[in-house]
Residue frames as a rotation matrix with the C-alpha (Angstrom) as fourth column:
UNK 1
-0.801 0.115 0.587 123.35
0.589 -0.019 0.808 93.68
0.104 0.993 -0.052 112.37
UNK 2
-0.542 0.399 -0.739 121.22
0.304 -0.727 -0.616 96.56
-0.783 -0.559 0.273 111.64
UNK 3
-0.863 0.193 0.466 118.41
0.494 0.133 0.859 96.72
0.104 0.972 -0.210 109.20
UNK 4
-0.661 0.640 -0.392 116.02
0.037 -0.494 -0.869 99.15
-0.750 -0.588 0.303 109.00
UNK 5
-0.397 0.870 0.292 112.39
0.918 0.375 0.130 99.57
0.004 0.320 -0.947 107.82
UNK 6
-0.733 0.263 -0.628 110.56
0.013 -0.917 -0.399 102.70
-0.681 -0.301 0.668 107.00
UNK 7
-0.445 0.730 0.519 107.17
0.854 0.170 0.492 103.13
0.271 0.662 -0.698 105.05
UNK 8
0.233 0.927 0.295 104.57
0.850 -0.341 0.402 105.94
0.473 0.157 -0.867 104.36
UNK 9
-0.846 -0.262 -0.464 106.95
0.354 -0.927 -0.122 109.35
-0.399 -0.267 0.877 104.89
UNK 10
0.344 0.870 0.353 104.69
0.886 -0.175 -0.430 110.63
-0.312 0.461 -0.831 102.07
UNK 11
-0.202 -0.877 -0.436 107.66
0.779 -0.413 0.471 112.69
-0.594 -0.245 0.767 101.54
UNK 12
0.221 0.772 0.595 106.13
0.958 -0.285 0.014 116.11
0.181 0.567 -0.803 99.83
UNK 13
-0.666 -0.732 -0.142 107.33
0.651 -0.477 -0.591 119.63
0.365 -0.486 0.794 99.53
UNK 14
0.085 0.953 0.292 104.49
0.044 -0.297 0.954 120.62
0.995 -0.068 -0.067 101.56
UNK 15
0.937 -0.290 0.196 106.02
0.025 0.613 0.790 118.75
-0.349 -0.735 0.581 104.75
UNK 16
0.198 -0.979 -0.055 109.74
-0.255 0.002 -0.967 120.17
0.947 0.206 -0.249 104.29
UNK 17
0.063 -0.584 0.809 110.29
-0.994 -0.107 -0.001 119.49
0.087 -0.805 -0.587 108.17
UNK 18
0.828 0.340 0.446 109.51
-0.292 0.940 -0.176 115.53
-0.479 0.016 0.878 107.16
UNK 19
0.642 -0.762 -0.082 112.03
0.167 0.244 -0.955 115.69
0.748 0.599 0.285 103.85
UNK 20
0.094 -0.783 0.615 114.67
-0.505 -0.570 -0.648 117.29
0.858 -0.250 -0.449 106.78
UNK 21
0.203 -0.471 0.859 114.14
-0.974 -0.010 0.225 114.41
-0.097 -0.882 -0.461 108.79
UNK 22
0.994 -0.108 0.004 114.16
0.076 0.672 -0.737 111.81
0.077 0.733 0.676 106.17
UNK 23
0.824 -0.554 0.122 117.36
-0.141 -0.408 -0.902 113.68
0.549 0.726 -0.414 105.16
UNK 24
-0.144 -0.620 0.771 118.84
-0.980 -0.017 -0.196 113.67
0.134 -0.785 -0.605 108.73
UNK 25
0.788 0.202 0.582 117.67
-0.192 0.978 -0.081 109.61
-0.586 -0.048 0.809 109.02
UNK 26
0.949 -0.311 -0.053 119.68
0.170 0.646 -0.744 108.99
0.266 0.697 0.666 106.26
UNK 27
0.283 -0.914 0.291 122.71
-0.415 -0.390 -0.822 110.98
0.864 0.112 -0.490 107.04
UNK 28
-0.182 -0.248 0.951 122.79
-0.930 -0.271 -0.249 109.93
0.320 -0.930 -0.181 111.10
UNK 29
0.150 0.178 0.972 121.26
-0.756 0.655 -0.003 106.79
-0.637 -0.735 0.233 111.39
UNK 30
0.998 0.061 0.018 120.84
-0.021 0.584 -0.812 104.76
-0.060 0.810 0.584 107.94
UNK 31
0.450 -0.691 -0.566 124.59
-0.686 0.139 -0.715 105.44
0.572 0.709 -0.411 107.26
UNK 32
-0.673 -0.661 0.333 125.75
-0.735 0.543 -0.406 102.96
0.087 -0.518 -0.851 110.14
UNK 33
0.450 0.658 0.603 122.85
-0.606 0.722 -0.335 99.90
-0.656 -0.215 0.724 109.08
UNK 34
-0.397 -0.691 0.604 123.39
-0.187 0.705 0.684 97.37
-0.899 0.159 -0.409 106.92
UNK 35
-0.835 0.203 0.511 120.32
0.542 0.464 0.701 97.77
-0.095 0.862 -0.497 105.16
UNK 36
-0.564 0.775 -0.285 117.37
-0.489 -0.592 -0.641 100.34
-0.665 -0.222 0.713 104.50
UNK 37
-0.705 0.523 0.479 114.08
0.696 0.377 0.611 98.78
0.139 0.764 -0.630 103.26
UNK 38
-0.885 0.368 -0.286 111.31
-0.380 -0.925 -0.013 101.55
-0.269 0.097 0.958 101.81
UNK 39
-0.644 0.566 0.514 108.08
0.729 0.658 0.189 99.48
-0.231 0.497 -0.837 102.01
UNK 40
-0.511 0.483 0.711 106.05
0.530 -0.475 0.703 102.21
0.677 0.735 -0.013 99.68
UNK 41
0.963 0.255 0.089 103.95
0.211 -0.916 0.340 105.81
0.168 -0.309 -0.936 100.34
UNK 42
-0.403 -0.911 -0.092 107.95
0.910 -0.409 0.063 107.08
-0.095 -0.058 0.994 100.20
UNK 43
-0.980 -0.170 0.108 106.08
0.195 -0.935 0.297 109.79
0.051 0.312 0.949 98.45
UNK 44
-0.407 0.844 -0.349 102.80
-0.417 -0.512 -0.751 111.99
-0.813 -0.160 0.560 98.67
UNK 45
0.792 0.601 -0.109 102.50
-0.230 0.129 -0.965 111.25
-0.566 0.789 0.240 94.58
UNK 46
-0.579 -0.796 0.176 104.53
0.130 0.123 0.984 109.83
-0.805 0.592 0.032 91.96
UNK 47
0.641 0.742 -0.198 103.27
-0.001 -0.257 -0.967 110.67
-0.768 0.619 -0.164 88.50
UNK 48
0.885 -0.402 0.234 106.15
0.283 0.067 -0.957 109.59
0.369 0.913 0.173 86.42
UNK 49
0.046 -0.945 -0.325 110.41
0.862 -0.126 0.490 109.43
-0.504 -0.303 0.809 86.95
UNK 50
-0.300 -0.886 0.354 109.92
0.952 -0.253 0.175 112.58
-0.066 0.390 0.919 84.81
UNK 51
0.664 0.745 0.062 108.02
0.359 -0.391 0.847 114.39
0.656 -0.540 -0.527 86.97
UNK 52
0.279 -0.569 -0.773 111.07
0.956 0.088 0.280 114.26
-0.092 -0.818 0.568 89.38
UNK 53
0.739 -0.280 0.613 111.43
-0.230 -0.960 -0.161 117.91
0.633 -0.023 -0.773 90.89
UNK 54
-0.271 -0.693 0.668 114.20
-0.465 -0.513 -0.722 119.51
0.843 -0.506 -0.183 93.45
UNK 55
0.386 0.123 0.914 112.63
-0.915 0.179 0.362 117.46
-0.119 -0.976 0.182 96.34
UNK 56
0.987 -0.124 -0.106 113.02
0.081 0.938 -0.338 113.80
0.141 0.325 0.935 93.98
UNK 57
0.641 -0.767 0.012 116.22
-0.066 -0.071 -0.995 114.93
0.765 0.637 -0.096 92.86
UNK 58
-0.240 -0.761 0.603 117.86
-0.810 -0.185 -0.556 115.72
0.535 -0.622 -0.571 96.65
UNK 59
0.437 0.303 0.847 116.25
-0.829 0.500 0.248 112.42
-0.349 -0.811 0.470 98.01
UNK 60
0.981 -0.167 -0.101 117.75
0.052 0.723 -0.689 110.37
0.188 0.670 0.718 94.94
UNK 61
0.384 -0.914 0.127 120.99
-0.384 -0.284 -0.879 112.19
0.840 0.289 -0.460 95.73
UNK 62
-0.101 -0.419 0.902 120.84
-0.990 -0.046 -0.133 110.95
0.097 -0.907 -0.410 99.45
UNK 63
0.820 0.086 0.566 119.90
-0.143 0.988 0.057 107.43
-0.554 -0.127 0.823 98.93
UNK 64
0.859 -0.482 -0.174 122.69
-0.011 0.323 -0.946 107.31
0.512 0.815 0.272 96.24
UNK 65
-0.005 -0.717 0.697 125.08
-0.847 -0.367 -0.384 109.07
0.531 -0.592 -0.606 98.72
UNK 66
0.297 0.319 0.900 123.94
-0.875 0.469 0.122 106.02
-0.383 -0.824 0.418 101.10
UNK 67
0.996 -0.073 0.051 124.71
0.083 0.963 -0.258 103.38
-0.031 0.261 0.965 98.77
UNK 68
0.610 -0.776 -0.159 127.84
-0.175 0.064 -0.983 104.46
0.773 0.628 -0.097 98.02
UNK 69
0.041 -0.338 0.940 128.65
-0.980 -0.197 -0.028 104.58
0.195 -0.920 -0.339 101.68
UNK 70
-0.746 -0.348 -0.568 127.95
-0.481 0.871 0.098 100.52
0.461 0.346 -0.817 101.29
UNK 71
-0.826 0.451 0.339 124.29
-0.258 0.233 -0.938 100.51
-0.502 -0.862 -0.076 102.45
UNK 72
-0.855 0.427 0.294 122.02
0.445 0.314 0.839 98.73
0.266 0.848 -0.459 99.91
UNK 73
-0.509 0.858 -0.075 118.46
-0.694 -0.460 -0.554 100.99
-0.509 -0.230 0.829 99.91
UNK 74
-0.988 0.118 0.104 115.90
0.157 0.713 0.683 98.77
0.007 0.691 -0.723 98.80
UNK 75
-0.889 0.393 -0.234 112.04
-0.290 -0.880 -0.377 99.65
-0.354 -0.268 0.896 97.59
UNK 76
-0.585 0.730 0.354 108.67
0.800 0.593 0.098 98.29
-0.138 0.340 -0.930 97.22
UNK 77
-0.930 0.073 0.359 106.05
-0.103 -0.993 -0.065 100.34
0.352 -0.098 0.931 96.01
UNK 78
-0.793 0.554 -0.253 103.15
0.144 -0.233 -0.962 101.70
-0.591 -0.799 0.105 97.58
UNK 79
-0.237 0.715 0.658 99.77
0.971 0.144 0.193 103.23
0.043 0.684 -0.728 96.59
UNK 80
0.567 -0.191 -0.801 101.40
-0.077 -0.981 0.180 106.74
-0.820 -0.041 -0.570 96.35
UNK 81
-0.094 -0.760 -0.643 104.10
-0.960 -0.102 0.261 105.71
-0.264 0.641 -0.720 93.98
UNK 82
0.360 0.304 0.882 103.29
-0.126 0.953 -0.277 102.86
-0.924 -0.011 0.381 92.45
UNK 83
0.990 0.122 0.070 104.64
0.126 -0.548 -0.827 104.67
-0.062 0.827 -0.558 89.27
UNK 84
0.359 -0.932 -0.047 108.01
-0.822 -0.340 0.456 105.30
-0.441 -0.125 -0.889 90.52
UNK 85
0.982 0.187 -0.031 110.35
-0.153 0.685 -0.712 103.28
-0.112 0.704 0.701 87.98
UNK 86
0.700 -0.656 -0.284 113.83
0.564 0.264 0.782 102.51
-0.438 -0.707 0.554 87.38
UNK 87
0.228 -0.607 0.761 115.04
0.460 -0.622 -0.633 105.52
0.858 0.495 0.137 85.77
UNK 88
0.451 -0.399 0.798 114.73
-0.744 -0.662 0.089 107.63
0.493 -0.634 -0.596 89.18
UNK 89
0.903 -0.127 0.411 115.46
-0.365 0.282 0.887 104.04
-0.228 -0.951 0.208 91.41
UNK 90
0.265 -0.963 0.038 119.06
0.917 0.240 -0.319 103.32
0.298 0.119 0.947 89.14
UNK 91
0.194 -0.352 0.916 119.74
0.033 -0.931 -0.365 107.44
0.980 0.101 -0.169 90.07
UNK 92
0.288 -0.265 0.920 119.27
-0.920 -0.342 0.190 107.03
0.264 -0.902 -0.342 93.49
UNK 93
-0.189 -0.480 -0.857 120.36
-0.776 0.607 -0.169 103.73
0.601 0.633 -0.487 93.50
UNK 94
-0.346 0.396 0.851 118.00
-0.828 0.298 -0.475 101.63
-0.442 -0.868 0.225 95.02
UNK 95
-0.795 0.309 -0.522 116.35
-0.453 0.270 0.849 98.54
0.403 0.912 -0.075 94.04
UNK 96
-0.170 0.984 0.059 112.91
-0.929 -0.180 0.325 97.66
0.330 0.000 0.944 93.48
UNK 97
-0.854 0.055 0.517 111.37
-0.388 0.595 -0.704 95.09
-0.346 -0.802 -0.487 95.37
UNK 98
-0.647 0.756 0.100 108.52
-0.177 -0.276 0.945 93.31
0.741 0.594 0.313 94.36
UNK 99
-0.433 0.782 0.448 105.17
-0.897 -0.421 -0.134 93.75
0.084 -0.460 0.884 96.27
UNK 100
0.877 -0.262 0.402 105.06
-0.398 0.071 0.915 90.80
-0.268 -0.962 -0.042 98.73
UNK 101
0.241 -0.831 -0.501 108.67
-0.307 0.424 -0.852 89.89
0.921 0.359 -0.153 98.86
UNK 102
0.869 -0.062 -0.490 109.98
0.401 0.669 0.626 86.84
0.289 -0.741 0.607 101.49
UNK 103
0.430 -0.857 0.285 113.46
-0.554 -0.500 -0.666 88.27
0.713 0.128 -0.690 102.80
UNK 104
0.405 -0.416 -0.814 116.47
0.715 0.699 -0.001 86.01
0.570 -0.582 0.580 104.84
UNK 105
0.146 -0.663 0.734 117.61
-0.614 -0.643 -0.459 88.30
0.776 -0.383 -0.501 107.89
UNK 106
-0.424 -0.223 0.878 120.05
-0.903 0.175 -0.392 86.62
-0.066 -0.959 -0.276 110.55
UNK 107
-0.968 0.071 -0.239 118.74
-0.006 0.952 0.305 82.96
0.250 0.297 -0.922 109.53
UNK 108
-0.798 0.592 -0.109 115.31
-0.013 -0.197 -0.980 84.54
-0.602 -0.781 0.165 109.85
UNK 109
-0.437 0.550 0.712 112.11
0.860 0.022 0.510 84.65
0.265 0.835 -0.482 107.14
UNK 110
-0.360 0.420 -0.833 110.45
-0.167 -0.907 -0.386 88.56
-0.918 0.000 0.397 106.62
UNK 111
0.051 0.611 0.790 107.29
0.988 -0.148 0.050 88.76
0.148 0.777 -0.611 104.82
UNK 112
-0.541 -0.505 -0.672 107.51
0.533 -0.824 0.191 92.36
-0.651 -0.255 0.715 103.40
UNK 113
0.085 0.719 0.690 104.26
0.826 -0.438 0.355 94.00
0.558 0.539 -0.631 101.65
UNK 114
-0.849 -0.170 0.500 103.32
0.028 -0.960 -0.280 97.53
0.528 -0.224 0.819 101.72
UNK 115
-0.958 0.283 -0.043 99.85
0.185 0.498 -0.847 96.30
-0.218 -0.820 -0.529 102.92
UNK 116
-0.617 0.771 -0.159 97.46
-0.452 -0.513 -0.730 97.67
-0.644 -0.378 0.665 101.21
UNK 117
-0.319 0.415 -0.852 96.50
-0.504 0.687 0.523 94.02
0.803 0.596 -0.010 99.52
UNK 118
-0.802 0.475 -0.363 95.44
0.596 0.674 -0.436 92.81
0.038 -0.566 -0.824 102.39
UNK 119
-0.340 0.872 -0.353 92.33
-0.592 -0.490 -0.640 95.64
-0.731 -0.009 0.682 102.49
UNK 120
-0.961 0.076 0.264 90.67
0.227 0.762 0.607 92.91
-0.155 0.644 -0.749 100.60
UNK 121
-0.159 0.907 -0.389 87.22
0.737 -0.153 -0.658 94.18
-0.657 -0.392 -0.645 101.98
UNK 122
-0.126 0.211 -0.969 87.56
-0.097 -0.975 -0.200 97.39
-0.987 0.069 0.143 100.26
UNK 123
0.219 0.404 0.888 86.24
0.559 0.694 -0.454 96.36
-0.800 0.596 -0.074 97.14
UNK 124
0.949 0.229 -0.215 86.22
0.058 -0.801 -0.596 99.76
-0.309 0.553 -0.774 95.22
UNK 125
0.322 -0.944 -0.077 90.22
-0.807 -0.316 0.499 100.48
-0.495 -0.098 -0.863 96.18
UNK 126
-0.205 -0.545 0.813 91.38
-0.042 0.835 0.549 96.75
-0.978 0.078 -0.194 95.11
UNK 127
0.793 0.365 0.488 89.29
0.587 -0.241 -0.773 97.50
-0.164 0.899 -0.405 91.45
UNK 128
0.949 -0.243 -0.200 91.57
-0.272 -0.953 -0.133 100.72
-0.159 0.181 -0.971 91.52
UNK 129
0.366 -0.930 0.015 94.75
-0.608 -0.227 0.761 99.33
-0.704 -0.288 -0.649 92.13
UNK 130
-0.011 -0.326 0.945 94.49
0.597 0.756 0.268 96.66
-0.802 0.567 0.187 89.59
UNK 131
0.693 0.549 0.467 93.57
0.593 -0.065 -0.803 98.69
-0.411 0.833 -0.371 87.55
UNK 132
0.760 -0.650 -0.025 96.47
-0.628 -0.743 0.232 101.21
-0.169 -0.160 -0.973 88.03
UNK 133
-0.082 -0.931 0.357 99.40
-0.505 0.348 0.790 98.44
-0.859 -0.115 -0.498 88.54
UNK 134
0.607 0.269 0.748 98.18
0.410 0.700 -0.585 97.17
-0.680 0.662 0.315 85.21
UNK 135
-0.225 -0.942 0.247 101.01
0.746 -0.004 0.666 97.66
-0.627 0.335 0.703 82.69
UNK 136
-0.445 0.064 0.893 99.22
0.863 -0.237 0.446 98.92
0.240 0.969 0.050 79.79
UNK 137
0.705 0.709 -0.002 97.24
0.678 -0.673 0.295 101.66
0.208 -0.210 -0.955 81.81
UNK 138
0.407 -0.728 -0.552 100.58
0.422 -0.386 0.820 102.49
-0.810 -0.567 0.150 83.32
UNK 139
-0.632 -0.515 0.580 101.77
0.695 -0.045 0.717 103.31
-0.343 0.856 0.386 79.63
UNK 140
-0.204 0.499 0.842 98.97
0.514 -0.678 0.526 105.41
0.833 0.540 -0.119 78.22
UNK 141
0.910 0.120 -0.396 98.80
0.378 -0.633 0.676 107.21
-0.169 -0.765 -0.621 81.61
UNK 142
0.387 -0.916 -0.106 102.53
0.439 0.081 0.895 107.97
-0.811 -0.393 0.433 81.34
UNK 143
-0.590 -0.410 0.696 102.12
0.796 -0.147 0.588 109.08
-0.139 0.900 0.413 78.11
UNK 144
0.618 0.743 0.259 99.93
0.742 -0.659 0.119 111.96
0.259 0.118 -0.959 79.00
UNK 145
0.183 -0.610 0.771 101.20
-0.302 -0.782 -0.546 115.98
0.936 -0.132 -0.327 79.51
UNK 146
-0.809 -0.412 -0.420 102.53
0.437 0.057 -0.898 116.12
0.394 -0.909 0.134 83.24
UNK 147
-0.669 0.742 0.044 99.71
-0.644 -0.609 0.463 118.67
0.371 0.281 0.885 83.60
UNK 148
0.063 0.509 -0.858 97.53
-0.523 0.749 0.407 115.47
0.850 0.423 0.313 83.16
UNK 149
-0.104 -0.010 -0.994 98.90
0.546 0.835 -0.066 113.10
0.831 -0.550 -0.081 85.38
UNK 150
-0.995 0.056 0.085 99.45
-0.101 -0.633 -0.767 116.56
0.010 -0.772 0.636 88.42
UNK 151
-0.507 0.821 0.261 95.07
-0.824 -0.551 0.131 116.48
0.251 -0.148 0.956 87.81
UNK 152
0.442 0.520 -0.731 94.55
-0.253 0.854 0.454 112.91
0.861 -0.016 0.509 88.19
UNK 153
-0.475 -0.511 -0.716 96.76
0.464 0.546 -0.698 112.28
0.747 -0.664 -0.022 90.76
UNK 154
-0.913 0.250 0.324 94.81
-0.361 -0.863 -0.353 115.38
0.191 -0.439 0.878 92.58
UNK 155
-0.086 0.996 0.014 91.48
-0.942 -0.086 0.325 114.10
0.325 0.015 0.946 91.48
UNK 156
0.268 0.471 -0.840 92.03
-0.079 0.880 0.468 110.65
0.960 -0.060 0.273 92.54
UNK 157
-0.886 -0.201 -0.417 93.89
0.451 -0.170 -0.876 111.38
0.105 -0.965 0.242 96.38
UNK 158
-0.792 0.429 0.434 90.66
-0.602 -0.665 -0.442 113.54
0.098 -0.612 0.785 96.59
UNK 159
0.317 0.862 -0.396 88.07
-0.632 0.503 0.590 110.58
0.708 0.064 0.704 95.57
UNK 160
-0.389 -0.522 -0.759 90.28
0.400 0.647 -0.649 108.43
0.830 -0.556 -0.042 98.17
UNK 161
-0.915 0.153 0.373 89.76
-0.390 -0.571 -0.723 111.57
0.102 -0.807 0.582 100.68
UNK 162
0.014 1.000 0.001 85.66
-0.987 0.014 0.157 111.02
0.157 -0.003 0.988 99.99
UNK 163
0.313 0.138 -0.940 85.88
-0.247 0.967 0.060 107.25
0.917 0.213 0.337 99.80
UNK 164
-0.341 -0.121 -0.932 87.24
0.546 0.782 -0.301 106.41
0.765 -0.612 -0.200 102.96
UNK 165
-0.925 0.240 0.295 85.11
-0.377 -0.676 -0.633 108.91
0.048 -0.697 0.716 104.78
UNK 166
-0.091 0.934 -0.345 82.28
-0.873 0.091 0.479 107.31
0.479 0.345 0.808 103.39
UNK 167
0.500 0.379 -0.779 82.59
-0.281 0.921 0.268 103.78
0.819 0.085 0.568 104.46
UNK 168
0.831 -0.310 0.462 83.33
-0.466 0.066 0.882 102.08
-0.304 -0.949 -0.090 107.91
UNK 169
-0.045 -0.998 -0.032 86.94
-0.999 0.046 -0.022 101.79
0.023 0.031 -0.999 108.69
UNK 170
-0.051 -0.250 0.967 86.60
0.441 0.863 0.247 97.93
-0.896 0.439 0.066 108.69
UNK 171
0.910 0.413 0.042 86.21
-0.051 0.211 -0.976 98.36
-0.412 0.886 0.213 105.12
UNK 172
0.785 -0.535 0.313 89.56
-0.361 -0.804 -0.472 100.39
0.504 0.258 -0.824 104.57
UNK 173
0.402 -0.534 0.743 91.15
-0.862 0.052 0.504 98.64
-0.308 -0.844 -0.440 107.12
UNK 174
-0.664 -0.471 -0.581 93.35
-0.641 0.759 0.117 95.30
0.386 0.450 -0.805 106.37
UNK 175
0.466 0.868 -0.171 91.14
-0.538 0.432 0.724 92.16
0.703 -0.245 0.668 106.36
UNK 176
-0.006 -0.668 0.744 92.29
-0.966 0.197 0.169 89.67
-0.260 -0.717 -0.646 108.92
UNK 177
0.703 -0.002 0.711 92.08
0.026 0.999 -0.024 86.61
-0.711 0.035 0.702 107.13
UNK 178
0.841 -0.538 0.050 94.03
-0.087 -0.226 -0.970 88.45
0.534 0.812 -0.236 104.11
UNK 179
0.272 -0.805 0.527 96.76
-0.848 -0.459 -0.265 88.73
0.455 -0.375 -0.808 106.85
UNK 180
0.169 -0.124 0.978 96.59
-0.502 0.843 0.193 85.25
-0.848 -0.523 0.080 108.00
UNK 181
0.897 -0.098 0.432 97.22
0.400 0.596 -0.696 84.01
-0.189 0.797 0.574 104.32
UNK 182
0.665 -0.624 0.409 99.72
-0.263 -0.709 -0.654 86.28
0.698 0.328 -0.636 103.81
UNK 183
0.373 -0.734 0.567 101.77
-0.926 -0.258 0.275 85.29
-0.055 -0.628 -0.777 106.66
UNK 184
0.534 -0.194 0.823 101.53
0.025 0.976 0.214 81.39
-0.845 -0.094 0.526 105.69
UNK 185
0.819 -0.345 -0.459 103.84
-0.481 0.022 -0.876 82.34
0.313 0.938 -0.148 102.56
């Protein structure tokens, strides 16, 4: 049995020789697993399923291609795409995972987070993400021009850039006790 794991491509058409080995992963190796789990940062930015350009559109078309081959894709998101929703993940037919999920492989327990609740330390980022994974922001953000969301998504990857230059990587870094609770799930 073969089950694979893959997180943080940041898949972006900036980094076409990444999408072209994503593309070749899926076609060479994913089609002969049993299972592909995406634990989030798939993408650079999500900013909405209707946002999806020519890069969304041929990665939705290969995970779909993959299922149909009989290889469930399954996805958790990240804090790149935390946005991504299930208009693009019924197209490429994947499904969404929630953020930590317990999985049974081979009579085995798998704790499966993207990880970046356990940065518990980072006080500023954990403010941010609630605030972001919070439905109702997610709605009136989603309801701005594209435009919009392409300048926030800019202006807030660049306060990230400044923020974790600023403060010592313990901060930024996963706490270890956050990872010792986490693992007693």
């Amino acid at each position: 049995m073969t089950t694979l794991f893959i997180s943080d491509l940041h898949l972006d058409t900036a980094r076409p020789q990444i999408v072209e080995q994503f593309l070749a992963f899926v076609r060479d190796e994913a089609a002969h697993a049993d299972a592909l789990y995406i634990l989030g940062d798939f993408f650079e930015a999500w900013i909405g399923d209707d946002a999806a350009g020519e890069l969304e559109n041929t990665v939705a078309d290969a995970l779909a291609a993959l299922h149909a081959q009989g290889v469930p894709v399954f996805f958790m998101h990240g804090n790149r795409d935390f946005l991504l929703g299930d208009a693009w993940a019924r197209r490429a037919r994947l499904t969404i995972l929630p953020d930590p999920s317990v999985i049974e492989i081979e009579g085995e327990r798998i704790l499966l987070m993207h990880g970046d609740t356990l940065c518990t330390d980072d006080e500023a980022y954990q403010a941010f993400r609630t605030q972001t994974r919070d439905p109702q922001w997610q709605r009136a953000f989603l309801s701005r021009t594209l435009a919009e969301r392409r300048a926030f998504a800019a202006q807030a990857r660049a306060g990230s850039q400044r923020h974790t230059r600023s403060v010592a990587e313990v901060i930024t870094d996963v706490n270890p006790d956050a990872v010792q609770t986490a693992l007693r799930m």
